[in-house]
Each structure stands twice: as structure tokens, then as C-alpha cells.
C-alpha positions, 0 to 999 in steps of 0.5 A, spaced: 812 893 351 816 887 348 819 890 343 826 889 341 827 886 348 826 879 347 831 875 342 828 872 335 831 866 337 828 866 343 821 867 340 822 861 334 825 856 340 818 859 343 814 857 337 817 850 336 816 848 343 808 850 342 809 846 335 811 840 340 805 841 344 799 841 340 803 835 336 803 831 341 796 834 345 793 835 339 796 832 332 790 835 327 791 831 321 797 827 319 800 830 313 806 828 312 808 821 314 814 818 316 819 817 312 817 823 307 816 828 313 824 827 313 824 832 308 823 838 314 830 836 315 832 840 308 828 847 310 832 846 317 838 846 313 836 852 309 834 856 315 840 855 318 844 856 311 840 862 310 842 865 318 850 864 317 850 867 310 845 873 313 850 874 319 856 873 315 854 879 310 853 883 317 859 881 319 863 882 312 860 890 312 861 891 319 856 893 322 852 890 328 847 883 328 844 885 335 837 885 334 837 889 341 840 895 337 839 897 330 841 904 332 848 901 333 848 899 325 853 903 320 850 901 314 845 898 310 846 891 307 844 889 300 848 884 297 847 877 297 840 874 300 839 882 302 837 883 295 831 878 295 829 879 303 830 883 308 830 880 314 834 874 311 835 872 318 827 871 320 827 867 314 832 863 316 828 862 322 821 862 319 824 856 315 827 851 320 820 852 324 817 849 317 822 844 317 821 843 325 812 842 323 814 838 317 818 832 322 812 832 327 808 831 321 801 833 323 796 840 320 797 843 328 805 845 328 803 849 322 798 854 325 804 856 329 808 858 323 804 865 323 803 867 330 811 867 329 811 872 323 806 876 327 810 877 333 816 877 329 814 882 325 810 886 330 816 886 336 822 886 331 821 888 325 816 894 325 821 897 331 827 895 326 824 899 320 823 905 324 830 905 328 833 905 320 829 909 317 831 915 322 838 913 321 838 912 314 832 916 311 831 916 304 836 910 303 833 906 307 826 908 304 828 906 297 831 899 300 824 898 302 821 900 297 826 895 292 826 889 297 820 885 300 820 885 307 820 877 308 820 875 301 
């Protein structure tokens, strides 16, 4: 299996290059024409501002942003944007891909986005959920319960 082998970067750059492709061999309908598809800029800009936020807050608690192993975390994070999300990261990600299917402005870049959260969900999150819990038992259960997954 993949899981926990492949870095979530890897998988969001994957996606882009996908969303590249069929925009360019198969642009289905141009939703968003130029200058106005300038606006995926903005969604790039969040994702990257909510990457560097979620990892500043990791690192403010001290404890491990390797997506390898979650098995190395010392501690559950809940302030900042982990009170609304958590996976802040792959939402950061999430949102650049979006702001990428804006800029190239065709209907077909979109239908990437959720393949990545399929596979980001499956491959990442799902095996980072199982690793917490039994690291953190009910703490990490009564985060889950309070806090979506994406948002």
C-alpha cells in the first residue's frame, strides 16, 4: 500500500500536473476567462498562508510535522485554524490546487480536485487518524468529534 509512504506535496504537485494536462488536451468549457481567472492567485495565496500558519503551530508545540510519522507526535494541536480543521495542511493544499484550476480556467482542472481529496483522504488521513487515536485515545476521539475533518 501507499499509505503514509508518499508526501502530500507530492501527491498535490501530481494533481496539478494532471490539472495541466487535461487543460491543455482537453480544456472542457472556459469558466473563468482571463483577466478573472487571476483570482486562483488569491486561493494560492491562502493555501500557502494556511500550510505556514498549520506548520508554525506544530512547531510552536513541538511536535513532529513529518507526515511519515504521526506516531513521533507529542501532542494533539487545537488552537489557531486547528479549532476549525484538522488537516489545516491539506487544506492549504486543497486551496492552492483550486487557485491553480482557477488560473488555467477551464471546467476540467476541477475534476481533479476531488481525486486529491479522495486520495489524500484515503492514503493520509484515514492512517494518521488510526496512529492518533491509539496514541491519544479518547483525546483524540473527543477532538474528532469537535473538529471536522477538512472543514
Amino acid at each position: 500500500m501507499l499509505k503514509l509512504r508518499i508526501p502530500p506535496p507530492v501527491y498535490a504537485l501530481s494533481t496539478a500536473v494532471l490539472m495541466w494536462l487535461l487543460d491543455s488536451m482537453f480544456p472542457v468549457i472556459e469558466l473563468v476567462k482571463a483577466p478573472w481567472n487571476w483570482i486562483g492567485w488569491f486561493f494560492i495565496i491562502a493555501g500557502l498562508f494556511i500550510d505556514l500558519w498549520s506548520m508554525r503551530l506544530f512547531l510552536k508545540e513541538e511536535t513532529t510535522i513529518n507526515p511519515f510519522k504521526p506516531d513521533n507526535s507529542k501532542s494533539i494541536v487545537e488552537q489557531g485554524i486547528y479549532q476549525y480543521s484538522r488537516n489545516p495542511m491539506y487544506l492549504g493544499l486543497l486551496s492552492i490546487l483550486l487557485g491553480v484550476a482557477i488560473l488555467l480556467g477551464s471546467l476540467s482542472p476541477l475534476f481533479c480536485l476531488p481525486f486529491f481529496v479522495l486520495i489524500i483522504t484515503t492514503q493520509q488521513i484515514i492512517p494518521e487518524e488510526m496512529t492518533l487515536t491509539n496514541k491519544f485515545g479518547q483525546v483524540y476521539l473527543d477532538y474528532k468529534h469537535r473538529v471536522r475533518r477538512w472543514l
